[in-house]
ROKOL-768192 format. One record per residue: residue in one letter; residue number from 1; x, y, z of N, C-alpha, C in turn. Coordinates in Angstrom, 1 decimal, decimal comma, m for minus. Example, Ala and Ser with C-alpha at 12.3 -4.5 7.8 and 13.67 -1.06 7.14 Angstrom:
2
+---+-----+--------+--------+--------+--------+--------+--------+--------+--------+--------+
: r :   k :    n_x :    n_y :    n_z :   ca_x :   ca_y :   ca_z :    c_x :    c_y :    c_z :
+---+-----+--------+--------+--------+--------+--------+--------+--------+--------+--------+
: A :   1 :   13,2 :   m5,7 :    7,8 :   12,3 :   m4,5 :    7,8 :   13,2 :   m3,3 :    7,8 :
: S :   2 :   12,8 :   m2,2 :    7,1 :   13,7 :   m1,1 :    7,1 :   12,9 :    0,0 :    7,9 :
+---+-----+--------+--------+--------+--------+--------+--------+--------+--------+--------+
***
This chain:
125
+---+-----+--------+--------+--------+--------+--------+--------+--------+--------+--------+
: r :   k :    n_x :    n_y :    n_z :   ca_x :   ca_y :   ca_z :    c_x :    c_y :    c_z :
+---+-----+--------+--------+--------+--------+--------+--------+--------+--------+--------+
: X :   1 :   17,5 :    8,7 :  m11,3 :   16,9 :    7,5 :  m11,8 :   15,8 :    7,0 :  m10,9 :
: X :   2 :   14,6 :    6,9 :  m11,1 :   13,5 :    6,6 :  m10,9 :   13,8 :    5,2 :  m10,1 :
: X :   3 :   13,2 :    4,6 :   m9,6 :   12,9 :    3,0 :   m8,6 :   12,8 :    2,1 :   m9,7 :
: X :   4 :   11,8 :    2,6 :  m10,4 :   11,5 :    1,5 :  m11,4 :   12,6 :    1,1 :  m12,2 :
: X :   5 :   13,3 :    2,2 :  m12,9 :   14,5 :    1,8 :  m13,9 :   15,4 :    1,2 :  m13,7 :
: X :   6 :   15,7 :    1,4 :  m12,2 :   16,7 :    0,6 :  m11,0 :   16,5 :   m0,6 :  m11,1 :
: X :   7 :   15,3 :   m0,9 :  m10,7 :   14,9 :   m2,6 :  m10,7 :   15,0 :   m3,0 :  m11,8 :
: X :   8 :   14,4 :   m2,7 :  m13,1 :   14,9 :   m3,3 :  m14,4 :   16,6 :   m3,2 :  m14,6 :
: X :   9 :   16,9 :   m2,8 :  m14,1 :   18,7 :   m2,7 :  m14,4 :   19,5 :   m3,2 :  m13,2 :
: X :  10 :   18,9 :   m3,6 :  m12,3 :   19,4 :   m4,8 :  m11,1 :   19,0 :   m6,0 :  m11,3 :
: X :  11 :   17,8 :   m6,5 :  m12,1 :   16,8 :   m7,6 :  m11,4 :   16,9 :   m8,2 :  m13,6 :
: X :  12 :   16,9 :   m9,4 :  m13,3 :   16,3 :  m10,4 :  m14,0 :   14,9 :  m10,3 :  m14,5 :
: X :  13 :   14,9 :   m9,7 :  m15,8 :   14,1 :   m8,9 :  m16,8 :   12,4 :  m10,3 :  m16,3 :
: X :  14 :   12,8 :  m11,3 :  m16,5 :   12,1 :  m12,4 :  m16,0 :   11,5 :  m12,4 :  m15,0 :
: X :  15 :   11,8 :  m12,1 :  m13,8 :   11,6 :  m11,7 :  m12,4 :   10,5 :  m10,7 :  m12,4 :
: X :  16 :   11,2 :   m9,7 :  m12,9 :   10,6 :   m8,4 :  m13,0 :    9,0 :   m8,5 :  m13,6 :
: X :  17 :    8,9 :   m9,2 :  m15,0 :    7,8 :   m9,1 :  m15,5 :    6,8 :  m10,2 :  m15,0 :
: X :  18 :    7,3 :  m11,0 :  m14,6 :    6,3 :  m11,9 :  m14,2 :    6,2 :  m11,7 :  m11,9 :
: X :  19 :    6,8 :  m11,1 :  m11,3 :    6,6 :  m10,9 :  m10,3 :    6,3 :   m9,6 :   m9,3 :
: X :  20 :    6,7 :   m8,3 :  m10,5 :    7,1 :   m7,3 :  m10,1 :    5,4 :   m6,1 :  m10,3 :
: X :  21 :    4,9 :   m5,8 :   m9,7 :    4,1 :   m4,5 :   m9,9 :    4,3 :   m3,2 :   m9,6 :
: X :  22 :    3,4 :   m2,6 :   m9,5 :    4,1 :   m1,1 :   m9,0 :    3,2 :   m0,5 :   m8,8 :
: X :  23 :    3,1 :    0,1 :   m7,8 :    1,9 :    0,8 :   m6,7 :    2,4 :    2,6 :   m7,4 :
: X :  24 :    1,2 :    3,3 :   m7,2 :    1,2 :    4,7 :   m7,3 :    0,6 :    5,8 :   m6,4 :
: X :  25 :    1,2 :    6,6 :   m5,5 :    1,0 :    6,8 :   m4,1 :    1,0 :    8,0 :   m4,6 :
: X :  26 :   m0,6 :    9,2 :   m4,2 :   m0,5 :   10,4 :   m4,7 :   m0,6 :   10,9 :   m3,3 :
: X :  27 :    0,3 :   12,3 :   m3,0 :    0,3 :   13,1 :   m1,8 :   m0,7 :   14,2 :   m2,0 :
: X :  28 :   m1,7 :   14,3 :   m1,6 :   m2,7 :   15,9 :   m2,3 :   m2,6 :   16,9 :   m0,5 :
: X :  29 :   m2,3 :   17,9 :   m1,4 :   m2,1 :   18,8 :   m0,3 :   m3,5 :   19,3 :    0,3 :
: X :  30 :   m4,0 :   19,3 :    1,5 :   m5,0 :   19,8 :    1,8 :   m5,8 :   21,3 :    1,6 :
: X :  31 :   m4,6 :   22,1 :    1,9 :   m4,5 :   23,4 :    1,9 :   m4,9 :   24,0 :    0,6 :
: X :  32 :   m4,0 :   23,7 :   m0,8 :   m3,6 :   24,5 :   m1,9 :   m4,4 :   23,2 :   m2,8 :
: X :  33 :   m4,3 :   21,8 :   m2,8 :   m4,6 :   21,3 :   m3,5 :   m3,8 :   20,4 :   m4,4 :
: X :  34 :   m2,6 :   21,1 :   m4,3 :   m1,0 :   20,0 :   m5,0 :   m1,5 :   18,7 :   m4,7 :
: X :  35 :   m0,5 :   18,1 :   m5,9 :   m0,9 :   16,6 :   m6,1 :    0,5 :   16,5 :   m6,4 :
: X :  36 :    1,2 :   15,3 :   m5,4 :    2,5 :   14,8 :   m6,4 :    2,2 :   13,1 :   m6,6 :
: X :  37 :    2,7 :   12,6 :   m7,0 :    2,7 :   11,0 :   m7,5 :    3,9 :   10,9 :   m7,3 :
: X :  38 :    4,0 :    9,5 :   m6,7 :    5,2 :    8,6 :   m6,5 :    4,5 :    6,9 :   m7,3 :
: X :  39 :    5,6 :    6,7 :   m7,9 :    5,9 :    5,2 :   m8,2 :    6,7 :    4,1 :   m7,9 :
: X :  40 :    6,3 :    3,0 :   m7,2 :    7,1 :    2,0 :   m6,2 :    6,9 :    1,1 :   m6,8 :
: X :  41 :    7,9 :    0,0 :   m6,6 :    7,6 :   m1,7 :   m7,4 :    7,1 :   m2,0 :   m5,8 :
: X :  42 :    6,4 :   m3,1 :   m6,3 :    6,3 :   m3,7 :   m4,9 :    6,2 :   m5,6 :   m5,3 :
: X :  43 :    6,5 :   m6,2 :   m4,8 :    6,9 :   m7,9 :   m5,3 :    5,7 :   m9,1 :   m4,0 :
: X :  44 :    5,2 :   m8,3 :   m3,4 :    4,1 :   m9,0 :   m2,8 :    3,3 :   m8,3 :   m2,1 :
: X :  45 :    1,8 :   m8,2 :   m1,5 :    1,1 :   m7,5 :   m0,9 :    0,5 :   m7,9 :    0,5 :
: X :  46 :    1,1 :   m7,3 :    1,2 :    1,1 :   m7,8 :    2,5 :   m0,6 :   m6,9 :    3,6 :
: X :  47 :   m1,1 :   m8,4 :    3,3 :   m2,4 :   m7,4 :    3,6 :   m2,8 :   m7,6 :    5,4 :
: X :  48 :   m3,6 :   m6,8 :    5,6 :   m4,1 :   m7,2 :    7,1 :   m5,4 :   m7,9 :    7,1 :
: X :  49 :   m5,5 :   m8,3 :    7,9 :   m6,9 :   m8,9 :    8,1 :   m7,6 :   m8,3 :    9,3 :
: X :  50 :   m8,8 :   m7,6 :    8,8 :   m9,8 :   m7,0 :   10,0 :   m9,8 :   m8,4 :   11,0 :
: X :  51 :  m10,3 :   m7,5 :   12,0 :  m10,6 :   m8,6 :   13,2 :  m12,2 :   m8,7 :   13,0 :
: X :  52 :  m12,7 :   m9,9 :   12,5 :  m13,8 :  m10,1 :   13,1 :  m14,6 :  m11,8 :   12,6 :
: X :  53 :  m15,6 :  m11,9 :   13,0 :  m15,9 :  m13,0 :   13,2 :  m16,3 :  m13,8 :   11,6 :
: X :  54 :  m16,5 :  m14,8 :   11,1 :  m17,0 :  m15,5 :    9,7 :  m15,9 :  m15,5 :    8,9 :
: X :  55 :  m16,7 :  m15,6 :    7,6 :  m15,8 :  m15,6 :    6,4 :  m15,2 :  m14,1 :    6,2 :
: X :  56 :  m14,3 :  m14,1 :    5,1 :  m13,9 :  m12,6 :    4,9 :  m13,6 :  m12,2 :    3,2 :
: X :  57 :  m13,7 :  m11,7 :    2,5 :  m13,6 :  m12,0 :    1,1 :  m12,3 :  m11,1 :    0,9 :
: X :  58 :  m11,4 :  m12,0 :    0,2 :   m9,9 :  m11,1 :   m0,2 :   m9,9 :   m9,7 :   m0,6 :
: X :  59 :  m11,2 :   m9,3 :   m1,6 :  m11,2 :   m8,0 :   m1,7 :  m11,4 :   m6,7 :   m0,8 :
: X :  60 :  m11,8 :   m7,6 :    0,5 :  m12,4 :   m6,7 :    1,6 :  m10,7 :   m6,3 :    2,3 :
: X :  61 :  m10,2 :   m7,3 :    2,4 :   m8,5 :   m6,8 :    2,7 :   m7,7 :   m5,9 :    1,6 :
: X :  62 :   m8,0 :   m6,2 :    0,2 :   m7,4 :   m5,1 :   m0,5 :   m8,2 :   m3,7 :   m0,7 :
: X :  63 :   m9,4 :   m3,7 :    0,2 :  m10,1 :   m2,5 :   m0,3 :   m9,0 :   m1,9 :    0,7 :
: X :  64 :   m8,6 :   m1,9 :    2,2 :   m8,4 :   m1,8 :    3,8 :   m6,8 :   m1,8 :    2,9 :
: X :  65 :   m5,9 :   m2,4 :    2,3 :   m4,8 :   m1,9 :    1,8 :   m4,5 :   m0,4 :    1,1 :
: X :  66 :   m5,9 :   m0,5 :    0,5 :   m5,5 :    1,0 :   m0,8 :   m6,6 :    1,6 :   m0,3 :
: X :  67 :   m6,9 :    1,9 :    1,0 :   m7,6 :    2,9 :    1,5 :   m7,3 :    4,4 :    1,7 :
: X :  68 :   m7,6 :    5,4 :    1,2 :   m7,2 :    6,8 :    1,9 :   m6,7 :    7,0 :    2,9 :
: X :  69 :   m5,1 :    6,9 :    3,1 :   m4,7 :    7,3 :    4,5 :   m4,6 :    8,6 :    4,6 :
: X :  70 :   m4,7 :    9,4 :    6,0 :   m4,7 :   11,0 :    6,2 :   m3,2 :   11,2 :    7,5 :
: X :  71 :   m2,5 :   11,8 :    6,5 :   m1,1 :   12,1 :    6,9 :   m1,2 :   13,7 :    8,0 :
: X :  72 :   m1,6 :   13,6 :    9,4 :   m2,3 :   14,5 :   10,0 :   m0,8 :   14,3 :   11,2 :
: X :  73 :   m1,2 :   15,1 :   11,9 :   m0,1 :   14,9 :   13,3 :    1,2 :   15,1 :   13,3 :
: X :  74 :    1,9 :   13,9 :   13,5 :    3,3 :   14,4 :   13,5 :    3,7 :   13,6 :   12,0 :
: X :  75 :    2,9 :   13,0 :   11,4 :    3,2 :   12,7 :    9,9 :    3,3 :   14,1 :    9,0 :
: X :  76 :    2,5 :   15,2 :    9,0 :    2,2 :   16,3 :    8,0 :    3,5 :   16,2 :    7,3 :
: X :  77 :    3,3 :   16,0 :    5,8 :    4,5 :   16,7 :    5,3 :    4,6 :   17,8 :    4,8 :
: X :  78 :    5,9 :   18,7 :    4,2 :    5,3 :   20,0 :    4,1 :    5,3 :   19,9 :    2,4 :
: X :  79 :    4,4 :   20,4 :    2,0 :    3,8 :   20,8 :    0,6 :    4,9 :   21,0 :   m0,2 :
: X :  80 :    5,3 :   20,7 :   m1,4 :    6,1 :   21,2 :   m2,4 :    5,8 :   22,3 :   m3,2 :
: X :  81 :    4,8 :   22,7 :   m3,1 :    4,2 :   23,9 :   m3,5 :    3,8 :   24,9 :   m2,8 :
: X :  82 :    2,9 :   24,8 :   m1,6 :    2,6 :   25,8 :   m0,5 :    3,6 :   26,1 :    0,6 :
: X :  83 :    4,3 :   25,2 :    0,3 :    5,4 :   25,7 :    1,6 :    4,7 :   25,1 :    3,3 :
: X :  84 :    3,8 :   24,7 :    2,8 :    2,5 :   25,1 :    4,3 :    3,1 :   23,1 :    5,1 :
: X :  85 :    2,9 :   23,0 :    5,7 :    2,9 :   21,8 :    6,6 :    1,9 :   21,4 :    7,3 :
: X :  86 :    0,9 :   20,5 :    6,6 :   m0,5 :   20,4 :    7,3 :   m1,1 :   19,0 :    6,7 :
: X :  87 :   m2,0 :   19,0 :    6,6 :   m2,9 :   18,0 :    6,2 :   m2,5 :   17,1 :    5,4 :
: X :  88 :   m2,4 :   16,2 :    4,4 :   m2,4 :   15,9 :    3,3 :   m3,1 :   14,0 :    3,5 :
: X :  89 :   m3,9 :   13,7 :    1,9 :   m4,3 :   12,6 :    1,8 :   m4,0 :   12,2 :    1,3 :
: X :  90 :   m3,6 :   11,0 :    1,2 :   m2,8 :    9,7 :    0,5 :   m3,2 :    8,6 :    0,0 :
: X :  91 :   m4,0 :    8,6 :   m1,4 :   m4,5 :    7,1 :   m1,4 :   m3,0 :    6,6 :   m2,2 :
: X :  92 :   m3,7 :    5,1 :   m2,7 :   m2,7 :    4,4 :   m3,0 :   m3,1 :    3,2 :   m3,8 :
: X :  93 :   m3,0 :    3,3 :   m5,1 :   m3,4 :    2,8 :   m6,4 :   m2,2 :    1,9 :   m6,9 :
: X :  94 :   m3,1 :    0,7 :   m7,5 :   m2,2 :   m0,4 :   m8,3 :   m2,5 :    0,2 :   m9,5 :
: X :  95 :   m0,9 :    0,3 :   m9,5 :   m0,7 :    0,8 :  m11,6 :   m0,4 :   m0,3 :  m12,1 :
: X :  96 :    0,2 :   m1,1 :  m11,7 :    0,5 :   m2,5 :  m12,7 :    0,6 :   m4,0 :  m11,8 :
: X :  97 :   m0,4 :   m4,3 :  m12,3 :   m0,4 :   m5,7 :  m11,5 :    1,0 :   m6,7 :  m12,2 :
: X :  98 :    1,4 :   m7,3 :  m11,2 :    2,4 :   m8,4 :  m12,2 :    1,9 :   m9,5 :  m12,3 :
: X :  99 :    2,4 :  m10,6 :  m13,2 :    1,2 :  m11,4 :  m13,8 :    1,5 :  m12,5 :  m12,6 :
: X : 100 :    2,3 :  m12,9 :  m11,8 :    2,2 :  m13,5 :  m10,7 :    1,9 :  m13,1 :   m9,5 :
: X : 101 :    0,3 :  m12,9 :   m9,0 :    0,6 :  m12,2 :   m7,9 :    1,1 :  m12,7 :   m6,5 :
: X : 102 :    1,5 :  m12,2 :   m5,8 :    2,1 :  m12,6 :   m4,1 :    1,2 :  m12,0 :   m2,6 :
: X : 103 :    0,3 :  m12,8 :   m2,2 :   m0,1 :  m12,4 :   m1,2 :    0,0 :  m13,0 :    0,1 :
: X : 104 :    0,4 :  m11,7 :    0,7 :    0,8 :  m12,7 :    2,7 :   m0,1 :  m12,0 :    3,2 :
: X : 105 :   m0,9 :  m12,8 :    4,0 :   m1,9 :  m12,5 :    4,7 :   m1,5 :  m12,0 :    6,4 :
: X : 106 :   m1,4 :  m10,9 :    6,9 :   m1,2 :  m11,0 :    8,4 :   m2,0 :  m11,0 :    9,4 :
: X : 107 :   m1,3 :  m12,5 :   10,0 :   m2,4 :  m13,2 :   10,7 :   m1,9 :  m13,4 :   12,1 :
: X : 108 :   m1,0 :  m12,0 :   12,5 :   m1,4 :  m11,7 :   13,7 :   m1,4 :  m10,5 :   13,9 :
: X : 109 :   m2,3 :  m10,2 :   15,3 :   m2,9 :   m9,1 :   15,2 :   m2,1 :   m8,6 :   16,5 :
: X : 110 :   m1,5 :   m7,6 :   16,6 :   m0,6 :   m6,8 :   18,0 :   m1,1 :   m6,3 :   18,2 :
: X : 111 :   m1,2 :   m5,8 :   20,1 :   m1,9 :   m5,0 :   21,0 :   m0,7 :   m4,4 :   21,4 :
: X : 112 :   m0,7 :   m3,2 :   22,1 :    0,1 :   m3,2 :   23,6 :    1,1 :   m4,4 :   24,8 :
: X : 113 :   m0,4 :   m5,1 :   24,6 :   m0,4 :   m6,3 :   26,0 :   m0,1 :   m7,4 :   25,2 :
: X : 114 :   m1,0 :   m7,9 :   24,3 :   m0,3 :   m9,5 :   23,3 :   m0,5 :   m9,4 :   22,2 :
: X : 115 :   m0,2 :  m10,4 :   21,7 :   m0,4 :  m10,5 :   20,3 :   m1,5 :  m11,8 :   20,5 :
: X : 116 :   m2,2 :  m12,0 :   19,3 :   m2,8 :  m13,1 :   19,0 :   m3,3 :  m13,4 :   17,8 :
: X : 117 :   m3,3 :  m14,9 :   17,0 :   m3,0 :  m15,2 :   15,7 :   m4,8 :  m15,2 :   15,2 :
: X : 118 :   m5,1 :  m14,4 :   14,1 :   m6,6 :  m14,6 :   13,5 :   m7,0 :  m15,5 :   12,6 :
: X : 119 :   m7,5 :  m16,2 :   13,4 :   m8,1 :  m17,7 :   12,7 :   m9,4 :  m17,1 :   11,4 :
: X : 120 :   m9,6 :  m16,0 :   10,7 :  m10,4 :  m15,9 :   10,1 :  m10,4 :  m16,5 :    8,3 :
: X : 121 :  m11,3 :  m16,8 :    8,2 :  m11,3 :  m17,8 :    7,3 :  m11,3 :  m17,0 :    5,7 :
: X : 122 :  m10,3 :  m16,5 :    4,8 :  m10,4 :  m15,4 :    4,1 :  m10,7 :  m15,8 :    2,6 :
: X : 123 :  m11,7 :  m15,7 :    1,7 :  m12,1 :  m15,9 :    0,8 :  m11,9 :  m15,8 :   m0,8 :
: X : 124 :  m11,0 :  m16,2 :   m1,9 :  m10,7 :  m15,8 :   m2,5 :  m11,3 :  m16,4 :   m4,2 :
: X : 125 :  m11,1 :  m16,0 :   m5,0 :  m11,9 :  m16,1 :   m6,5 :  m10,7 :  m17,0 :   m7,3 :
+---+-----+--------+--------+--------+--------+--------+--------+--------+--------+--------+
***
Protein backbone atom coordinates (compact mmCIF):
# COMPACT_ATOMS: atom_id res chain seq x y z
CA UNK A 1 0.00 0.00 0.00
CA UNK A 2 1.30 3.17 -1.17
CA UNK A 3 1.83 6.37 1.59
CA UNK A 4 -0.94 8.05 0.10
CA UNK A 5 -3.71 5.36 0.60
CA UNK A 6 -2.29 4.97 4.23
CA UNK A 7 -3.07 8.50 4.98
CA UNK A 8 -6.48 8.43 3.59
CA UNK A 9 -7.24 5.41 5.69
CA UNK A 10 -5.56 6.78 9.02
CA UNK A 11 -6.46 10.51 8.78
CA UNK A 12 -9.68 12.43 8.72
CA UNK A 13 -10.86 12.62 5.04
CA UNK A 14 -11.21 16.51 6.17
CA UNK A 15 -7.67 16.91 7.20
CA UNK A 16 -6.46 15.23 4.41
CA UNK A 17 -8.19 17.38 1.65
CA UNK A 18 -7.90 20.56 2.94
CA UNK A 19 -4.23 20.19 4.62
CA UNK A 20 -2.57 17.42 2.94
CA UNK A 21 -0.39 17.60 -0.48
CA UNK A 22 1.93 15.47 -1.99
CA UNK A 23 5.35 15.99 -3.36
CA UNK A 24 6.76 13.73 -6.34
CA UNK A 25 10.52 12.87 -6.04
CA UNK A 26 12.04 11.34 -9.35
CA UNK A 27 15.46 9.39 -8.95
CA UNK A 28 17.10 9.54 -12.69
CA UNK A 29 19.94 7.43 -13.00
CA UNK A 30 22.94 9.03 -14.35
CA UNK A 31 24.53 6.19 -16.07
CA UNK A 32 21.59 4.32 -18.00
CA UNK A 33 19.00 6.99 -17.57
CA UNK A 34 16.18 5.12 -15.32
CA UNK A 35 13.71 7.27 -13.85
CA UNK A 36 11.78 6.02 -10.81
CA UNK A 37 9.04 8.31 -9.08
CA UNK A 38 8.12 8.37 -5.56
CA UNK A 39 4.99 9.95 -4.02
CA UNK A 40 4.90 11.55 -0.35
CA UNK A 41 2.16 13.57 1.43
CA UNK A 42 3.69 16.20 2.94
CA UNK A 43 1.28 18.66 5.59
CA UNK A 44 3.72 21.75 5.62
CA UNK A 45 6.74 23.08 3.82
CA UNK A 46 9.52 23.76 5.73
CA UNK A 47 11.55 26.16 3.74
CA UNK A 48 15.09 27.77 4.26
CA UNK A 49 15.99 31.05 3.95
CA UNK A 50 19.22 32.04 1.91
CA UNK A 51 21.47 34.19 3.93
CA UNK A 52 21.49 37.46 2.67
CA UNK A 53 20.82 40.93 3.00
CA UNK A 54 17.02 42.95 1.92
CA UNK A 55 13.84 41.69 1.07
CA UNK A 56 13.42 38.09 -0.10
CA UNK A 57 10.35 36.96 -2.23
CA UNK A 58 8.66 33.54 -0.95
CA UNK A 59 9.19 32.07 -4.31
CA UNK A 60 12.82 32.46 -4.16
CA UNK A 61 12.69 29.96 -0.97
CA UNK A 62 10.47 27.60 -2.88
CA UNK A 63 12.54 27.67 -6.02
CA UNK A 64 15.88 26.55 -3.28
CA UNK A 65 13.15 23.82 -1.93
CA UNK A 66 12.42 21.98 -5.24
CA UNK A 67 15.80 22.43 -6.59
CA UNK A 68 17.75 19.53 -8.33
CA UNK A 69 19.54 17.79 -5.69
CA UNK A 70 22.72 15.52 -6.95
CA UNK A 71 22.79 12.33 -4.92
CA UNK A 72 26.86 11.91 -5.42
CA UNK A 73 29.25 10.53 -2.65
CA UNK A 74 28.31 8.47 -0.07
CA UNK A 75 24.48 9.20 -0.96
CA UNK A 76 24.80 7.25 -4.57
CA UNK A 77 22.03 4.92 -4.69
CA UNK A 78 22.27 1.86 -6.69
CA UNK A 79 20.07 1.98 -9.82
CA UNK A 80 17.05 -0.38 -10.11
CA UNK A 81 17.83 -1.12 -13.45
CA UNK A 82 21.69 -0.85 -14.01
CA UNK A 83 22.73 -2.47 -11.12
CA UNK A 84 25.47 0.43 -11.29
CA UNK A 85 25.85 2.66 -7.99
CA UNK A 86 26.76 6.15 -9.00
CA UNK A 87 25.36 9.38 -9.76
CA UNK A 88 21.74 10.09 -9.69
CA UNK A 89 19.54 13.53 -9.79
CA UNK A 90 16.70 14.27 -7.89
CA UNK A 91 14.35 16.97 -8.41
CA UNK A 92 11.33 17.33 -6.53
CA UNK A 93 7.90 18.44 -7.75
CA UNK A 94 4.49 19.51 -6.13
CA UNK A 95 1.88 17.16 -7.43
CA UNK A 96 -0.91 18.40 -5.40
CA UNK A 97 -1.08 21.45 -3.60
CA UNK A 98 -3.58 21.18 -0.49
CA UNK A 99 -6.05 23.90 -0.35
CA UNK A 100 -4.52 25.00 3.03
CA UNK A 101 -1.11 25.67 2.63
CA UNK A 102 1.45 25.45 5.77
CA UNK A 103 4.60 27.33 5.65
CA UNK A 104 7.60 27.37 8.42
CA UNK A 105 10.11 29.47 7.52
CA UNK A 106 13.74 28.39 8.96
CA UNK A 107 15.07 31.12 10.63
CA UNK A 108 18.04 29.78 11.93
CA UNK A 109 20.81 29.25 10.21
CA UNK A 110 23.67 26.45 11.86
CA UNK A 111 27.35 26.60 11.40
CA UNK A 112 29.92 24.25 13.00
CA UNK A 113 30.70 27.09 15.68
CA UNK A 114 26.90 28.87 16.21
CA UNK A 115 23.92 29.19 15.21
CA UNK A 116 22.29 32.54 14.46
CA UNK A 117 18.54 33.61 13.85
CA UNK A 118 17.93 35.48 10.15
CA UNK A 119 16.23 38.51 10.50
CA UNK A 120 15.47 38.58 6.61
CA UNK A 121 12.46 40.11 5.77
CA UNK A 122 10.55 37.39 3.30
CA UNK A 123 7.94 38.49 0.88
CA UNK A 124 4.83 36.99 0.07
CA UNK A 125 1.56 37.47 -2.58
Amino acid sequence: MDSWSRLLRMNNPKFVDNFVGQFKSTLRCTFCGNCSETFDPIWKFSLTIPQQSGQLKLSHCMDSFTSVEILDGEEKPTCSMCKEKGECLKPLFIHKFPRILVIHLKRISLTEEFSEKLNTIVGFP
